[in-house]
C-alpha positions as CSV (number, residue, x, y, z in Angstrom):
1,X,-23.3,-8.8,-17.1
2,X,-22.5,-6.6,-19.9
3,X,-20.4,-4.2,-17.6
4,X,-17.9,-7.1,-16.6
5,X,-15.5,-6.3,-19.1
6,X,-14.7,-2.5,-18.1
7,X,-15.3,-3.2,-14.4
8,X,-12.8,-5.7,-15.1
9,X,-10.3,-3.9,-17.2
10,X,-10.5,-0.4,-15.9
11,X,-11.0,-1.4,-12.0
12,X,-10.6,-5.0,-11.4
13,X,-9.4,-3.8,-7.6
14,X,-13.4,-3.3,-6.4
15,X,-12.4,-6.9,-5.2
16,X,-7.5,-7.4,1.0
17,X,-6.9,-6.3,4.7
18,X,-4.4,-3.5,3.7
19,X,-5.4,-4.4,0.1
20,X,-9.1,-4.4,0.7
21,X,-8.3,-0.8,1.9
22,X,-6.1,0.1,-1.2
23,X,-9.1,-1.6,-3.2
24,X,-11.7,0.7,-2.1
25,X,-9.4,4.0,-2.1
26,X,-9.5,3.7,-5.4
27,X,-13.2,2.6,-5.9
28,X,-13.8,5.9,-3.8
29,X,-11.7,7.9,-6.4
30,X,-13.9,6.4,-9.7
31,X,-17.2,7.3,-7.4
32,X,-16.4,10.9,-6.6
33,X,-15.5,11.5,-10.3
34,X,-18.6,11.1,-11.2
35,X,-19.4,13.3,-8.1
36,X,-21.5,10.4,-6.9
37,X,-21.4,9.1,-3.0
38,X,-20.1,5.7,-2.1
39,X,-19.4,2.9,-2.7
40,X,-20.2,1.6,0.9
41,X,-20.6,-2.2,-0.4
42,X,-18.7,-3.3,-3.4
43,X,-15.7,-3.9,-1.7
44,X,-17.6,-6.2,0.5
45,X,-17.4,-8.6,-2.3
46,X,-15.0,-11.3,-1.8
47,X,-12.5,-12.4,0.7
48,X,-8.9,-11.1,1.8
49,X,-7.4,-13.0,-0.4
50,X,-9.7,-12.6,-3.5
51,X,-8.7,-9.0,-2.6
52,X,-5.2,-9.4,-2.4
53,X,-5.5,-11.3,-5.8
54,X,-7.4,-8.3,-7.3
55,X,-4.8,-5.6,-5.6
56,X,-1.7,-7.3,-7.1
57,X,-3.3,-8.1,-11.2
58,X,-4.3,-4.8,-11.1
59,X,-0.8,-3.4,-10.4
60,X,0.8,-6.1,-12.9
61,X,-2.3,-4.6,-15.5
62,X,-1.2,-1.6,-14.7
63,X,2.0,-1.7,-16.0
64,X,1.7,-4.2,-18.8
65,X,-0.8,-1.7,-20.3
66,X,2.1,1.3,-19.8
67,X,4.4,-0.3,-22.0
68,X,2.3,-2.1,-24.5
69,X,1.0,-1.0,-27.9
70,X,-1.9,-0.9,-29.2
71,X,-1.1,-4.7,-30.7
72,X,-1.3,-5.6,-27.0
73,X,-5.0,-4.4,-26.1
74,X,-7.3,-7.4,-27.3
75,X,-4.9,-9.5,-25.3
76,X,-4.6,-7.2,-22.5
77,X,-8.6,-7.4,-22.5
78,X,-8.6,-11.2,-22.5
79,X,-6.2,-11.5,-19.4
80,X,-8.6,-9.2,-17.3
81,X,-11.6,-11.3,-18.3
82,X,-9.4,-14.3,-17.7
83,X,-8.3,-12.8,-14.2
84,X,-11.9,-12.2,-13.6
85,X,-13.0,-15.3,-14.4
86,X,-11.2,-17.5,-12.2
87,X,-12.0,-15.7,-9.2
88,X,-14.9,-17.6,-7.0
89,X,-18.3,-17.8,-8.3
90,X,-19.6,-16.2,-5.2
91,X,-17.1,-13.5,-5.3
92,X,-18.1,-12.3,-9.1
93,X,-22.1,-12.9,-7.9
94,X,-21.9,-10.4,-5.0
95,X,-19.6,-8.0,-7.6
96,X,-22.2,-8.4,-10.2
97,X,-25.5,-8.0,-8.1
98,X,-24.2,-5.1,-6.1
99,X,-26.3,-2.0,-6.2
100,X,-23.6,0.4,-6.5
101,X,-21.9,-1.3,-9.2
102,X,-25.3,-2.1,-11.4
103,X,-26.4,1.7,-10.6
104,X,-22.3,2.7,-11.8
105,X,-23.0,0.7,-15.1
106,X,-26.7,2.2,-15.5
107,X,-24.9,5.7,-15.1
108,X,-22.1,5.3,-17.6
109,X,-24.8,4.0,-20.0
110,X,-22.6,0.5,-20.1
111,X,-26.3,-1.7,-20.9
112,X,-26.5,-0.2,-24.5
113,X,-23.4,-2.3,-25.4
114,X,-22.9,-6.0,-25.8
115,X,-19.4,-7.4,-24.0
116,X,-18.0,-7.2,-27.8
117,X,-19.3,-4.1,-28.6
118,X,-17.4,-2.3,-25.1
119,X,-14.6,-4.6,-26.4
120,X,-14.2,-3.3,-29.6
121,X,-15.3,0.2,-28.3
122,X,-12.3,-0.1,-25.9
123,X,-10.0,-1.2,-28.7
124,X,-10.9,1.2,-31.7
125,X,-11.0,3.9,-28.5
126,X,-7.1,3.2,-27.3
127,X,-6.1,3.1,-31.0
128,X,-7.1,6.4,-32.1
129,X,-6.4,8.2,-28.7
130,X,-3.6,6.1,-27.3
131,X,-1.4,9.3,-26.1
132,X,-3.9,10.1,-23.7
133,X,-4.2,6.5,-23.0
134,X,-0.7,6.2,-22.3
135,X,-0.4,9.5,-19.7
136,X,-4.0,8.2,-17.8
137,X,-2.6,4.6,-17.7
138,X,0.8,5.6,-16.8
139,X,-0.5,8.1,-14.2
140,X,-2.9,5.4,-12.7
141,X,-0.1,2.8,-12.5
142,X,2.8,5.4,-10.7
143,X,0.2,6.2,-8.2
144,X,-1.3,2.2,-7.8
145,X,2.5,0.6,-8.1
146,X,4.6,3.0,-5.8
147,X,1.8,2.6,-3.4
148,X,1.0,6.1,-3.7
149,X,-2.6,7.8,-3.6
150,X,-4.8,5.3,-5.3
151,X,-8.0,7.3,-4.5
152,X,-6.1,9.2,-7.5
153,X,-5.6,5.9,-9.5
154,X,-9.1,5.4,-9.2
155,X,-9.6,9.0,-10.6
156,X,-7.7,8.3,-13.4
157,X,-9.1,5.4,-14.0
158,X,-12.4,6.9,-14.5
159,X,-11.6,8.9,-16.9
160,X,-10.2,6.8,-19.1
161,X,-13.3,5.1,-18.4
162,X,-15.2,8.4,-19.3
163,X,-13.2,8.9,-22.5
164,X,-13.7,5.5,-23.7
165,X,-17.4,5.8,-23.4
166,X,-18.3,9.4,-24.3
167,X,-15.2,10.6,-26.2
168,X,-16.9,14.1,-24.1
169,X,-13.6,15.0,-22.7
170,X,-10.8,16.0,-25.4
């Protein structure tokens, strides 16, 4: 699935009883910045503990990618796919079969790029606009790791996710 890779990196936490909560909090918040409904299913995908998994890598992403440089991305990248990966099989099927993810992806226009090509996007993206990297990342990870409002990490999260895609938002 071509979206994996920024599902992965940019909201890994779609996979916890208090976590599942926290999870989709912040799903909600990427959802209503796109001003779209939902999601009602994603966070169906997977079990507590694949969500508690999810919940605590994206915290520890979190902050790794506040105080790395832009040396650090590519292997940033690869530890989310690697994190990804070693969840269940059945957990990533249900995650990449879900309706609200696949219409998310469609939306954001993520099918017109190969997993290198949002790689590289991603990487060339964060080297030339890494301030604003920097205050979205740091902004998503106070809010995720102080267990503050991560309907607001999820915002933030999207757009970074918007910028990296569209460069529409300067």
């Amino acid at each position: 699935m071509k979206s994996e890779i920024i599902l992965t990196l940019l909201f890994v936490s779609a996979l916890a009883t208090v976590e599942r909560d926290a999870n989709q909090e912040a799903l909600e918040g990427v959802w209503s910045y796109f001003n779209k409904k939902g999601p009602f299913t994603v966070s169906k995908c997977g079990s507590d503990q694949d969500h508690k998994d999810a919940f605590l890598f994206t915290g520890y992403f979190l902050r790794k990618a506040d105080i790395g440089s832009t040396s650090e991305i590519n292997p940033l990248i690869a530890e989310a796919e690697q994190f990804y990966y070693s969840l269940p099989l059945e957990t990533r099927n249900c995650f990449e079969s879900n309706e609200e993810a696949i219409e998310l992806g469609k939306f954001l226009g993520l099918e017109q790029y190969t997993q290198d090509e949002l790689k590289d996007k991603v990487s060339s993206w964060v080297g030339s606009h890494f301030f604003i990297y920097k205050r979205l990342i740091k902004a998503a990870g106070n809010d995720w790791n102080n267990w503050k409002d991560y309907k607001l990490t999820g915002k933030d999260l999207a757009e970074l996710l918007q910028r990296i895609l569209t460069d529409s938002i300067e």
